[in-house]
N, C-alpha and C positions, 0 to 999 in steps of 0.2 A: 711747546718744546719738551716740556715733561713726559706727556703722552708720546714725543717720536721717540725720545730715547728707551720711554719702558718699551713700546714695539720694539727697538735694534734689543735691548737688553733679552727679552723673551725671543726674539726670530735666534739670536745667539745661544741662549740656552736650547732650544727645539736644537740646534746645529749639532752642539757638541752634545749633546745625547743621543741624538742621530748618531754619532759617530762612533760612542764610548757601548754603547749596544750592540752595534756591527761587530766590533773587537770582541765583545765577551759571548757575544755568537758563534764566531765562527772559531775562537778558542775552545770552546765545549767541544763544538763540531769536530775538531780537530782530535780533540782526545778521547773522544768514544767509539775513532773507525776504527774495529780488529786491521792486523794486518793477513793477506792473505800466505796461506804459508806453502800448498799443494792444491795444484790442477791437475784432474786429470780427466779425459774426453776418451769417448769411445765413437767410432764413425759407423755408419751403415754397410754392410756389406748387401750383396746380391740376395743372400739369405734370410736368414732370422737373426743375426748378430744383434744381442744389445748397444742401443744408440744411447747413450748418455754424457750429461760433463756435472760434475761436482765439483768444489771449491771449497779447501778443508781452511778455515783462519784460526789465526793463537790464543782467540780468547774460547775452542775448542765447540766452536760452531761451524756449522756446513751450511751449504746453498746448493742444492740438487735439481737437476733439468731432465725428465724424462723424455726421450723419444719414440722410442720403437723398439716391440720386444722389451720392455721391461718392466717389472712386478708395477710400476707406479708412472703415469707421466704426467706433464708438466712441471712446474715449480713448485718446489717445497724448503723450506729451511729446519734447521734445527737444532739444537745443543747435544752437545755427544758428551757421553763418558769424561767427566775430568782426567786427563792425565795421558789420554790416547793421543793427541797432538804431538806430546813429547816422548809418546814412546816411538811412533813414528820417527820422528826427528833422528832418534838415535837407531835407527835400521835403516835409513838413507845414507846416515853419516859412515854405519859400519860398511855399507856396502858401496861407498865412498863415490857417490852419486855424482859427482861432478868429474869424475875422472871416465866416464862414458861418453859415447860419441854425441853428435847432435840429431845425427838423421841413423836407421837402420831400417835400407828399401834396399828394393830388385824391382826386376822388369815382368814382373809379375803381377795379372790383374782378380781383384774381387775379395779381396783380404780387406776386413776393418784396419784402420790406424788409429792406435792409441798416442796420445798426446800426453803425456804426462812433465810435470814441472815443478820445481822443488826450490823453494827460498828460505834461505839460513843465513842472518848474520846480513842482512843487507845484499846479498849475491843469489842470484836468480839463473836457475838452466831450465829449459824448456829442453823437449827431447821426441822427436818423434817416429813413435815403432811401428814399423809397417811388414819388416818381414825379417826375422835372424837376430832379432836380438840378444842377449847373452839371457841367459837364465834369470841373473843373479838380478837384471832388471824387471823381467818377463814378474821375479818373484814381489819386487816393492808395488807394481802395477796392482798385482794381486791382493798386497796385503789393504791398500785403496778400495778395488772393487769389493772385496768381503766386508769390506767397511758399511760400504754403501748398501748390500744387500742384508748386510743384518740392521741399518739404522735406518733405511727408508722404507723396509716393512710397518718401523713402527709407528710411520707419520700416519696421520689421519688420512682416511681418504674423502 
């Protein structure tokens, strides 16, 4: 009798440690995933267009995808310049990035589309430029892409 009760006492104990380890697992887990803050994707054209997507997050790290035509390809990740996540932020917000359309096409073929998307504050736009977009957009695209070609020269190859 003594021996069945210390087995249920011990299978009880293995249970609720099972359990109380899952919690402080997946608690950790929880609070060391950046949030992503800017995507932006470049497609293939008939040409030489660079193919790439990058994915800038708030703890001021990137995850970069080479394809075609450009200085690096595959996967690379890295830590950018502290402080460049929030200066971004604040040249989306000037240029008041959520008051833009969702699509900007024509009936026109062989032009890359860039993809680009911008999260603030819990609110998410995705956007995709394909042909006329306004400048003031064409320019936040750019200040992304100059990102990437000055911070994915300096990843290893």
């Amino acid at each position: 009798m003594k021996v069945r009760l210390l087995i249920i006492l011990i299978f009880l104990g293995i249970i609720e440690a099972c359990q109380s380890s899952k919690k402080v697992a997946s608690t950790s887990v929880l609070v060391n995933v950046p949030s992503q803050v800017f995507y932006l994707e470049k497609t293939p054209c008939y040409g030489t267009c660079p193919a790439f997507k990058v994915i800038i997050f708030d703890n001021d790290s990137l995850v970069y995808e080479g394809f075609k035509y450009v200085a690096k390809e595959g996967i690379s990740s890295k830590k950018i310049p502290q402080g460049t996540v929030n200066s971004l932020i604040e040249k989306f917000r000037t240029a008041h990035f959520f008051s833009f359309k969702n699509q900007y096409t024509a009936q026109i073929s062989d032009f890359p589309t860039t993809y680009i998307s911008f999260t603030d504050q819990g609110k998410t736009k995705k956007i995709m430029d394909y042909y006329q977009a306004p400048q003031s957009l064409k320019k936040l695209e750019e200040y992304i892409s100059d990102l990437v070609k000055t911070e994915v020269e300096t990843i290893e190859k």
